[in-house]
Steps between C-alpha positions, in 0.01 A plus 500: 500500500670863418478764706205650211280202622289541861378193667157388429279561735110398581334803687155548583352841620212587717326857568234598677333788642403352804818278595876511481631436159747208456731411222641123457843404328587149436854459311535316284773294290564643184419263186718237381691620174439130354161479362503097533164347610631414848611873549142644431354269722701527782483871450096492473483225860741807658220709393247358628620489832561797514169597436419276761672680762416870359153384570553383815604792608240711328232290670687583864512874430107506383407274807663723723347831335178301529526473850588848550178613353312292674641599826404883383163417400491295807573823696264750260224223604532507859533811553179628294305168676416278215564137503597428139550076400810491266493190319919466487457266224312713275696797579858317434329383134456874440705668654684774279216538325173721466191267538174582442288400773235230433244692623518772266380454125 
């Protein structure tokens, strides 16, 4: 590799106007110059663990955001006096995203 050439890298970004922001890089090894059949496919398996991982640790940052807003709407609720049932599974399935509520049409 010449000094022209970075290291590959998988990244992943994540904003938000209600959480912290987070940025993921996973290194990785720089493509074999041989082109043989065994090269591409040990290159594509390195891939895919990496992807692997980068999710991993995508799913850990958006779990703990998750919890944070729960926690603050957990606080909002209490203190205005309304018992509100969050189904955690339905809100982890959605979460990051606007949902229309069922109830509306």
């Amino acid at each position: 590799m010449t000094s022209s050439q970075s290291q590959p890298t998988l990244s992943a970004n994540y904003t938000s106007t209600g959480n912290a922001s987070f940025t993921i890089h996973h290194p990785l090894t720089a493509p074999p110059s041989s082109t043989t059949v065994e090269n591409k496919i040990a290159s594509l398996a390195e891939l895919r663990r990496s992807i692997i991982v980068l999710q991993n640790q995508i799913n850990q940052e958006l779990t703990a955001r998750m919890e944070e807003d729960q926690a603050r709407n957990s606080s909002a609720t209490k203190a205005n006096g309304v018992k509100k049932i969050i189904d955690d599974e339905k809100e982890e399935e959605n979460y990051g995203e606007e949902v229309q509520d069922e109830e509306q049409q």
